[in-house]
C-alpha positions as CSV (number, residue, x, y, z in Angstrom):
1,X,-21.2,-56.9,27.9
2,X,-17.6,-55.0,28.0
3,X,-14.5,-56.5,26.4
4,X,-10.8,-55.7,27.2
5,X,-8.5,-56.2,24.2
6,X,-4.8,-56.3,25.0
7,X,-2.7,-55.9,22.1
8,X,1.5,-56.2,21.4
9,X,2.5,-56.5,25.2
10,X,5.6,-59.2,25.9
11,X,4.7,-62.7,24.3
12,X,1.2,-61.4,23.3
13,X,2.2,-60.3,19.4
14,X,-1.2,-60.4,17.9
15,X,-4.0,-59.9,20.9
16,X,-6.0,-61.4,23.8
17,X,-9.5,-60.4,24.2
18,X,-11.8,-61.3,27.5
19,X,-15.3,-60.6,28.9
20,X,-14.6,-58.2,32.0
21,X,-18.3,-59.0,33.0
22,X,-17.2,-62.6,34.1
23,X,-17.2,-63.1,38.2
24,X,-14.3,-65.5,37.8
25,X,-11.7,-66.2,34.7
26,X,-8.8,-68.3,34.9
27,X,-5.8,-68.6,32.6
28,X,-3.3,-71.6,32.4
29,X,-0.4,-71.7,29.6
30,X,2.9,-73.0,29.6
31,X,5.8,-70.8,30.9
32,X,6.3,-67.6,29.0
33,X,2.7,-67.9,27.6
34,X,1.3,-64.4,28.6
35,X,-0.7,-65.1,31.8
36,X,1.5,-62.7,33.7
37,X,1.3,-60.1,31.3
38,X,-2.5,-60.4,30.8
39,X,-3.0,-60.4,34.8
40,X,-0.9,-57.0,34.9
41,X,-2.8,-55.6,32.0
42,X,-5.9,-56.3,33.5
43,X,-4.6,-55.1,36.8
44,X,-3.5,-51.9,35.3
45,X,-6.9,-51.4,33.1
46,X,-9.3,-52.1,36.6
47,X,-6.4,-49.3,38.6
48,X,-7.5,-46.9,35.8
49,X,-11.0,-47.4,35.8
50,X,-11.5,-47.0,39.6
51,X,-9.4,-43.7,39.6
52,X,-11.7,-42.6,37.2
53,X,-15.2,-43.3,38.0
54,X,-14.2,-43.4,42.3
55,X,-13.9,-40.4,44.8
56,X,-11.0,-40.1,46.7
57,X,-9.9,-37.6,49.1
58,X,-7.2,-35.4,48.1
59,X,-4.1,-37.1,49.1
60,X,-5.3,-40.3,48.5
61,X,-6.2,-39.6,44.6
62,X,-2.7,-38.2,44.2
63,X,-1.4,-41.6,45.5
64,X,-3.4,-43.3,43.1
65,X,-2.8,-40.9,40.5
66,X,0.9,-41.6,41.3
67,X,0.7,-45.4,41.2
68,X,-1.4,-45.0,37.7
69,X,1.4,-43.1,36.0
70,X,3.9,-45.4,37.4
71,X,2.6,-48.7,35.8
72,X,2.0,-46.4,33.1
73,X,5.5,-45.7,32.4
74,X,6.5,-49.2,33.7
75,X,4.7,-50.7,30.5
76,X,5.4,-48.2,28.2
77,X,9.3,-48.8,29.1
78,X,8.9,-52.2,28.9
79,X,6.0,-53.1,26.3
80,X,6.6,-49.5,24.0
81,X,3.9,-50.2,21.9
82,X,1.2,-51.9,23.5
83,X,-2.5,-51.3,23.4
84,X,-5.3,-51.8,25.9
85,X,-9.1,-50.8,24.7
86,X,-12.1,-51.4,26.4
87,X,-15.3,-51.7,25.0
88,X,-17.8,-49.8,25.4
89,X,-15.5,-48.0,27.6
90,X,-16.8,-47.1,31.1
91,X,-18.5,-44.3,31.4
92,X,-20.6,-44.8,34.9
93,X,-19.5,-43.4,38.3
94,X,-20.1,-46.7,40.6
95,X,-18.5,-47.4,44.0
96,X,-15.8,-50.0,44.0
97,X,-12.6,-51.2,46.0
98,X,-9.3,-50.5,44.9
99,X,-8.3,-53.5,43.1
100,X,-6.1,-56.0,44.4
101,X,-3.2,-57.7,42.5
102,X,-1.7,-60.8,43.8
103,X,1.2,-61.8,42.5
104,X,3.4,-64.8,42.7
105,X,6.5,-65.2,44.7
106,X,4.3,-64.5,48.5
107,X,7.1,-66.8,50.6
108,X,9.5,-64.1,50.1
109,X,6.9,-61.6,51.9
110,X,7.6,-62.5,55.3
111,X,11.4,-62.2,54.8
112,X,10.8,-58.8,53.5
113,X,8.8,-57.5,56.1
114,X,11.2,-58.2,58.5
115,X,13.7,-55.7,57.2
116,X,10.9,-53.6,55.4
117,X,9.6,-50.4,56.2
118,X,6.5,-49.8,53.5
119,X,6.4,-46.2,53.7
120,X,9.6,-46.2,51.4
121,X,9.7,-48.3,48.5
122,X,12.1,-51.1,47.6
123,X,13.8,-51.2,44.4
124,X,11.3,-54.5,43.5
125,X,8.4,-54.6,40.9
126,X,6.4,-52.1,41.0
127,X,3.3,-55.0,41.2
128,X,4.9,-56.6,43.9
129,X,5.9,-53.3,45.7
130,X,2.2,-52.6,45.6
131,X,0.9,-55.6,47.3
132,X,3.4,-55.2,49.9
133,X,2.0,-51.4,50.5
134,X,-1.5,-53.1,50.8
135,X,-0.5,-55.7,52.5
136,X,1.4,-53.9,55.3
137,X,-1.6,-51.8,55.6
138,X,-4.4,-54.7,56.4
139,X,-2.0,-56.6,58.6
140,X,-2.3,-54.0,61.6
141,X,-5.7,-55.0,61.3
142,X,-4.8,-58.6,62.4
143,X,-3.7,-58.1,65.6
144,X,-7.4,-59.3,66.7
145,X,-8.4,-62.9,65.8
146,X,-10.5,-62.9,62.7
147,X,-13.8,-63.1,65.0
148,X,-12.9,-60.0,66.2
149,X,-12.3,-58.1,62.8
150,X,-15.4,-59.1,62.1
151,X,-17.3,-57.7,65.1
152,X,-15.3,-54.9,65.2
153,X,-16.6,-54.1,61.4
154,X,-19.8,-55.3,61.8
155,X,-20.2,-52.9,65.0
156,X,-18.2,-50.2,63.4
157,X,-19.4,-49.6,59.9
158,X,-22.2,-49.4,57.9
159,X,-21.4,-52.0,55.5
160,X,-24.0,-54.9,55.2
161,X,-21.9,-58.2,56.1
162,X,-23.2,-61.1,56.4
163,X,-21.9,-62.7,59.6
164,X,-22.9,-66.5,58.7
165,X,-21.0,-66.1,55.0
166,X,-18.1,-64.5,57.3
167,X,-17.9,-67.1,59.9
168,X,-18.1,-70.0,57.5
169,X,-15.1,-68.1,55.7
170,X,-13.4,-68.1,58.8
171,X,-13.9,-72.1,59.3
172,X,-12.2,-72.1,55.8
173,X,-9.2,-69.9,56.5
174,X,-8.3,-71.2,59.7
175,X,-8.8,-74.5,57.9
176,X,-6.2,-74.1,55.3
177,X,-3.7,-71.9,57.3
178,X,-4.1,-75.0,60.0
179,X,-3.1,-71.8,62.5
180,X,-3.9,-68.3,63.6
181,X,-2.3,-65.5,62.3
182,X,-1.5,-62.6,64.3
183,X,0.9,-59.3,64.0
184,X,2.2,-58.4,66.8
185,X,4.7,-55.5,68.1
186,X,5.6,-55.2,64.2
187,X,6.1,-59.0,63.9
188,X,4.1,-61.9,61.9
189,X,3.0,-64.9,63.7
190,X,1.6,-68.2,63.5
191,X,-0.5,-69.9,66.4
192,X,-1.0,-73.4,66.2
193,X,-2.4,-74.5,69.7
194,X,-3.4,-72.1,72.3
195,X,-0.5,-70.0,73.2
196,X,2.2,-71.7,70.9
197,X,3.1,-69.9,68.3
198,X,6.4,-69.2,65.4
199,X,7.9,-66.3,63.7
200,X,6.1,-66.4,60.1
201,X,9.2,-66.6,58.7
202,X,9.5,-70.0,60.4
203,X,6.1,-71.5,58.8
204,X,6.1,-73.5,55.9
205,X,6.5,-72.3,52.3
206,X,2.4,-73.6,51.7
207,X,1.4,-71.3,54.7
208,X,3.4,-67.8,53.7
209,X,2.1,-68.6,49.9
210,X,-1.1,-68.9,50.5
211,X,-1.6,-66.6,54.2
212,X,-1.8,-63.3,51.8
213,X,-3.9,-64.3,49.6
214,X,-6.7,-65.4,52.6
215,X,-5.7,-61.8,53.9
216,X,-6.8,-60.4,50.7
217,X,-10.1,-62.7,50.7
218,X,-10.9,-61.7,54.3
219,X,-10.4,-58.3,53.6
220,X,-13.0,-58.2,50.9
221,X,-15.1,-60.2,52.8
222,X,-15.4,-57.3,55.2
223,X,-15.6,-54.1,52.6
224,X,-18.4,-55.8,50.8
225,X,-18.0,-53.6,47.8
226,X,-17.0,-55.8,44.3
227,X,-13.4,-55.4,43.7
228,X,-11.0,-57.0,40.9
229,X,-8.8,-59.3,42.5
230,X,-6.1,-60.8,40.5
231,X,-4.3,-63.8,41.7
232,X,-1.4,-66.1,40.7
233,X,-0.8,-68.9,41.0
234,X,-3.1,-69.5,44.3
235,X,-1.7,-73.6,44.1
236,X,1.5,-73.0,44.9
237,X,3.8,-75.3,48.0
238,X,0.1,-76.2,48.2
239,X,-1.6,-79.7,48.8
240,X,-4.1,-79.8,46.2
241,X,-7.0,-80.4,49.3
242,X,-5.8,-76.9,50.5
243,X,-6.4,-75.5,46.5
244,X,-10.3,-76.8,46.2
245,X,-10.5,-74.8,50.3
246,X,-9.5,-72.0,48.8
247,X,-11.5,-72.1,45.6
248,X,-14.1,-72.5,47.8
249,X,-13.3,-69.3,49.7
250,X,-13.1,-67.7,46.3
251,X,-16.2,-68.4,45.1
252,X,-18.1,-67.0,48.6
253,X,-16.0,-64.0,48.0
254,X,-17.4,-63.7,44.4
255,X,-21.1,-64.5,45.5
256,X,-20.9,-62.1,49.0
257,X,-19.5,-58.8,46.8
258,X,-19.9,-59.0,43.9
259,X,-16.3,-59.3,43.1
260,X,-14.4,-59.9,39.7
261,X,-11.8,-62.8,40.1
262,X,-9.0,-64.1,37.8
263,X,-6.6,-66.4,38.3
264,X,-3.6,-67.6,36.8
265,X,-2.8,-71.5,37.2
266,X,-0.7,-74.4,36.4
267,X,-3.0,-76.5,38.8
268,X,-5.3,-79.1,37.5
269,X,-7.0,-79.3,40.8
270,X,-8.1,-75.5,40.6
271,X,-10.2,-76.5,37.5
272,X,-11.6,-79.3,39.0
273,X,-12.4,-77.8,41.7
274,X,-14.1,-75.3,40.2
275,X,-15.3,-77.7,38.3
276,X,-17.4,-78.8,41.0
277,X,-18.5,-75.8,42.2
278,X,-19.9,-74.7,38.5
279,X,-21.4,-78.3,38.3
280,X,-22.9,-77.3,42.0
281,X,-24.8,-74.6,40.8
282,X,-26.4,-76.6,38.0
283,X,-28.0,-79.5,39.5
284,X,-28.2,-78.0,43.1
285,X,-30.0,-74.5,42.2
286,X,-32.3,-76.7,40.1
287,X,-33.6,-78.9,42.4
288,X,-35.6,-78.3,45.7
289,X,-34.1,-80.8,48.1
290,X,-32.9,-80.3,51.7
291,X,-29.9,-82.3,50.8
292,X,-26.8,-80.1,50.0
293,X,-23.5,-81.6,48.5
294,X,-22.0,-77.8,48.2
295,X,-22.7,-75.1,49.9
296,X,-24.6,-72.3,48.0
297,X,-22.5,-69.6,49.0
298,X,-20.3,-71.5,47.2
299,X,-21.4,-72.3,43.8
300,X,-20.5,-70.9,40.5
301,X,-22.7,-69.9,38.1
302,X,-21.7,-71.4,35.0
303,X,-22.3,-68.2,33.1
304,X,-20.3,-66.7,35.6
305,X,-17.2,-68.0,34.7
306,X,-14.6,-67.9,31.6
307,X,-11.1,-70.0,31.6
308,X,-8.5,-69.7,28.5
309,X,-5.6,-71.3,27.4
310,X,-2.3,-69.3,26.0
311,X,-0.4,-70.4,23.9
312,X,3.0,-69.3,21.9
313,X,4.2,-71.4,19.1
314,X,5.5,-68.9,16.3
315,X,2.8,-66.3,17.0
316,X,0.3,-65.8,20.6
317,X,-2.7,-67.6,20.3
318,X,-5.2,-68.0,23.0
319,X,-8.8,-69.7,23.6
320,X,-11.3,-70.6,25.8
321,X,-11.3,-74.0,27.8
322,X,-15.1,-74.0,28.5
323,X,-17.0,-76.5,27.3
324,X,-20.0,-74.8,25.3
325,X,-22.9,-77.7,26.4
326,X,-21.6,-78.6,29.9
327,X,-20.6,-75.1,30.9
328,X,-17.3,-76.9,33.0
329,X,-13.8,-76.0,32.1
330,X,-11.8,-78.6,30.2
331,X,-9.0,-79.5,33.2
332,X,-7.2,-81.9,31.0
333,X,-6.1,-78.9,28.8
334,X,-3.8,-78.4,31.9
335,X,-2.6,-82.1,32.5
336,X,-1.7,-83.6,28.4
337,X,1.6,-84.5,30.4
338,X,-0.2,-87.5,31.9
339,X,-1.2,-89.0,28.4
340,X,2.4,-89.1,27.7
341,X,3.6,-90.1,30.5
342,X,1.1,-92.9,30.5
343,X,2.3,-93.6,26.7
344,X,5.5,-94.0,27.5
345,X,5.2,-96.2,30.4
346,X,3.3,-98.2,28.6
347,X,6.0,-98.7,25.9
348,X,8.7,-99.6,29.0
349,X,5.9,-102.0,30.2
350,X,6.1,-103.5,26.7
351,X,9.8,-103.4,26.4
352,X,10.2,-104.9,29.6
353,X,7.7,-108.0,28.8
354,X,9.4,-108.9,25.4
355,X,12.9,-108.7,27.1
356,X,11.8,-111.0,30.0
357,X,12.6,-108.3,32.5
């Protein structure tokens, strides 16, 4: 079992510590809580790690050496004294992707791209300013429908997909998208029915959230190699239905490659539905029966999976949110709002009875 410890970074004054052999690990916390700066930490740690135990050609491992010292000095600048430890510390040569961060904010992407050449960077981030890099480098791969990405890299390469796992991932994306997305002549589009189509830029603030992040699943779909992919805050200008889809799509991403997932959320319904998912995985790998409620490319084992809660009162605090006999998270950590809210209308209700209202 490995352990990152992240120590005296932004609102984390004392330290966090996490299992980095967990498939998927979400965080919720109030605003200002640390999830952000644990997500980059961990981002930064899993950069390191790949640069160091991955070949790379020659100009690519200068890019990447680049991009190392860059967050480097971004959180030295910013965090002076922080710490980050691993262990044990790795010390095997394995064959990983580059890890993927995700960060919040996506609807601004199609805005950017439009006036955005990503050969030169923008005065942004330096996380963000890396997606966008990524990003603009998988999206010439979308000028095919996904079908076709998949043919073309099950023809292509010597990766072992499987097609079934892909096409049902497919179903999903094209599902929550409720469109096709294409880029074409330099330009993102949407395609609802047939040949009708709009600029990206015109979609709504659900679909540009949540279209990178399906990119990024897709993606890893197709280079079935595990990867650490960090996402935030997948929920948002989401309807929660279109949250459990793509917790769903998570989870065949985790079970297909291999792949390390965290998540940062203010959603209830991502815990309950992973909820489900882990619950899945407990009575429906158990039992032999032809009836299936969840798909098993879609269940979590509950060993699989870790969930925290930050916290900052006068000092960080954090822990876990699993309960240790059911192995589900506890989603009401996330939603205590509801108890008072439900207090206090219950106090107007009685107000409004003893008045005669």
């Amino acid at each position: 079992m490995q352990k990152i410890t992240i120590e005296n970074i932004g609102p984390i004054d004392t330290f966090f510590e996490m299992d980095l052999d967990k498939k998927l690990t979400i965080l919720i916390g109030g605003q200002a809580t640390g999830k952000t700066t644990v997500a980059r930490a961990l981002y930064y740690d899993a950069l390191c790690d790949y640069v160091a135990n991955t070949e790379s050609n020659t100009s690519k491992r200068q890019i990447e050496n680049d991009t190392v010292e860059a967050i480097r000095k971004y959180l030295h600048k910013t965090y002076n004294d922080y710490k980050i430890t691993i262990d044990p510390p790795p010390n095997t040569y394995y064959k990983k992707q580059y890890p993927i961060y995700v960060p919040a904010g996506r609807k601004t992407i199609p805005l950017i791209f439009s006036n955005y050449t990503a050969a030169s960077r923008i005065n942004v981030d330096i996380f963000f300013d890396e997606f966008l890099i990524f990003l603009d480098e998988i999206r010439k791969e979308h000028t095919m429908s996904l079908q076709g990405m998949l043919l073309e890299e099950i023809k292509n390469t010597n990766y072992q997909i499987d097609e079934s796992n892909a096409k049902a991932a497919i179903d999903l994306i094209e599902n929550i998208l409720k469109g096709k997305y294409r880029y074409e002549n330099g330009n993102e589009r949407l395609y609802y029915d047939g040949e009708a189509s709009i600029p990206l830029t015109l979609a709504s603030s659900g679909q540009q959230e949540i279209l990178y992040i399906l990119m990024v699943l897709f993606y890893s779909l197709l280079v079935p190699k595990p990867c650490t992919i960090i996402i935030e805050e997948p929920e948002a200008h989401v309807y929660p239905e279109t949250q459990k889809l793509t917790m769903e799509l998570v989870a065949r991403v985790i079970n297909s490659t291999g792949s390390n997932v965290i998540i940062t959320t203010h959603s209830p319904y991502i815990l309950t539905s992973t909820n489900l998912l882990i619950h899945s995985a407990k009575v429906e790998n158990s039992i032999n029966s032809h009836e299936t409620v969840i798909d098993p490319m879609e269940r979590l084992n509950p060993e699989d999976v870790s969930a925290f809660i930050l916290e900052r009162n006068d000092t960080f605090s954090f822990r876990s949110i699993i309960d240790a006999e059911t192995g589900l998270i506890n989603a009401e950590e996330i939603d205590k709002v509801s108890e008072i809210i439900d207090s206090q209308m219950s106090d107007l209700v009685d107000l409004e009875v003893k008045h005669g209202l």
